[in-house]
C-alpha positions in Angstrom: 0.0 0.0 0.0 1.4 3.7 -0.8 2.4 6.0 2.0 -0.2 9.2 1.4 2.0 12.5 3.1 0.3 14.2 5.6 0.5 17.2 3.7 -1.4 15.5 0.8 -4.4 14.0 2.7 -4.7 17.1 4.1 -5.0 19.1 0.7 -7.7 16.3 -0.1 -9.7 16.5 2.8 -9.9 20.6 3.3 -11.0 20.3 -1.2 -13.6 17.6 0.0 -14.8 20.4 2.9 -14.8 23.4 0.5 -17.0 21.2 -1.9 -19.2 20.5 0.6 -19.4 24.1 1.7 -20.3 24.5 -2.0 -23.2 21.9 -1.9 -25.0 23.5 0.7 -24.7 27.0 -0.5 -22.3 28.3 1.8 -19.7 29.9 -1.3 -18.2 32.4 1.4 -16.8 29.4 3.2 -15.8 27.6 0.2 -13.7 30.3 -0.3 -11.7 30.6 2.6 -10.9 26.9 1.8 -10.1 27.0 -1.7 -8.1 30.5 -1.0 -6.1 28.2 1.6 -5.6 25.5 -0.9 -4.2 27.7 -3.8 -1.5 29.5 -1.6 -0.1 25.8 -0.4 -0.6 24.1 -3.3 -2.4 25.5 -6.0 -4.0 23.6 -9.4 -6.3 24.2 -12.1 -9.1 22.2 -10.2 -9.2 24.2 -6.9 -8.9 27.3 -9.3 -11.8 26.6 -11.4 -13.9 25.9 -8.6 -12.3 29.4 -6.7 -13.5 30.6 -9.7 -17.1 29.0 -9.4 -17.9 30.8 -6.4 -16.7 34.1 -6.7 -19.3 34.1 -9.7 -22.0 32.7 -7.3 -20.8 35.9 -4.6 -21.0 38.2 -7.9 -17.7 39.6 -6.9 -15.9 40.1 -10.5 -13.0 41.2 -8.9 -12.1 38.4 -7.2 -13.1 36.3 -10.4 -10.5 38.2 -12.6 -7.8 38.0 -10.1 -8.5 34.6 -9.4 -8.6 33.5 -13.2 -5.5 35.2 -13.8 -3.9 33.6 -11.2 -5.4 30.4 -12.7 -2.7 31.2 -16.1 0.4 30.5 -14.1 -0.7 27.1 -12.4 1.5 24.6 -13.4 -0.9 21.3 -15.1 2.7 19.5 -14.9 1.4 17.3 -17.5 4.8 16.1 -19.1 5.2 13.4 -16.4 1.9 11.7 -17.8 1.3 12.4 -21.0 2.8 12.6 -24.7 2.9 16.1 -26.4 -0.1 15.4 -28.6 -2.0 15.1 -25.3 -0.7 18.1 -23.8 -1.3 20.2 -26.6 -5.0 18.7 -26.6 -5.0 19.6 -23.0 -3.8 22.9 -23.0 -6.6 24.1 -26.2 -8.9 22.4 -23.6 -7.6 24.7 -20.8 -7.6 27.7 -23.0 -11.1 26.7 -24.3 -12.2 26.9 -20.9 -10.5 30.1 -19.5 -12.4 32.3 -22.8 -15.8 30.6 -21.3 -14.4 32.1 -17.9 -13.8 35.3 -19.7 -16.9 35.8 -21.9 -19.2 34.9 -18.6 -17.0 37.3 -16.6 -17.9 40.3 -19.1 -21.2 39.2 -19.6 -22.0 39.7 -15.7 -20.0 42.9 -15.4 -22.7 44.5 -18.2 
């Protein structure tokens, strides 16, 4: 059986909490986790869903910032995939990000 760090369950278990803060409507609190998550450890996932409920909060600001600082998370997808993947992975990312964009300004008018 694999040895799990401590540091690693606990990035898991505070996602799982901030997802359930999410499920019951509690985005204020989901928040404050996912913030937490993305200055120890940041990814695209905990992003996107940082992301997710600054929309629900309306507060654009914190949307923009976040999605920027969404740009310079590492995927570190070399270790797993080919470069034909990546590529397809990164147009999926980018796909995503002008979704992000074009609901972002769409709120804001």
């Amino acid at each position: 059986m694999a040895t799990v760090s401590v540091c690693v369950l606990r990035m898991k278990i505070m996602q799982n909490i901030a997802i359930s803060f999410v499920k019951l409507g509690q985005f204020s609190d989901a928040v404050t986790s996912f913030e937490h998550i993305m200055s120890d450890e940041a990814s695209f996932r905990t992003g996107l869903n940082l992301i997710l409920c600054y929309f629900a909060l309306r507060d654009h600001d914190n949307m923009k910032r976040t999605f920027e600082r969404l740009l310079t998370v590492n995927l570190r997808l070399d270790d797993y995939y080919s470069t034909t993947q990546v590529v397809v992975v990164v147009v999926v990312v980018v796909v995503v990000a002008l979704v992000v964009v074009v609901a972002v300004v769409v709120v804001t008018t």
